[in-house]
N, C-alpha and C positions, 0 to 999 in steps of 0.2 A: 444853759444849764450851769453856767459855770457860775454866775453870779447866786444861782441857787445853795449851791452847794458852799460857797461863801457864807450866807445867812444861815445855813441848816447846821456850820461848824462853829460859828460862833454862837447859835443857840444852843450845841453842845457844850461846850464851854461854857457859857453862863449858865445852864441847868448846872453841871458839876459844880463849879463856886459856887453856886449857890447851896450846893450840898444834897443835889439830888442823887439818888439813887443808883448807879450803873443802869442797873436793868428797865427804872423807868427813863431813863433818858431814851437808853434804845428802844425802847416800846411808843415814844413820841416822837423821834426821828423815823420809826418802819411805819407810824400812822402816815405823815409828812410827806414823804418819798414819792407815792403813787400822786399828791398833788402834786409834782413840781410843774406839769408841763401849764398847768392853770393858774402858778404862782407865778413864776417867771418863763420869760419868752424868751426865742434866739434875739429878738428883731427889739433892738435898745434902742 
């Protein structure tokens, strides 16, 4: 989870710089969330 949450915080950052929205970033982070366990694993 933890390497998840690494890539879910720098895609927040880069949405922002990029100039996105507040509210759409968080509305792409809460879609994102429920994949994490099929995005990244414990087992590296």
């Amino acid at each position: 989870m933890h390497h998840f949450n690494l890539v879910a915080g720098h895609l927040s950052a880069s949405l922002t710089a990029a100039g996105v929205p507040d509210e759409i970033v968080q509305q792409i982070l809460a879609a994102i969330a429920p994949l994490s366990a099929d995005i990244a694993t414990a087992v590296a």
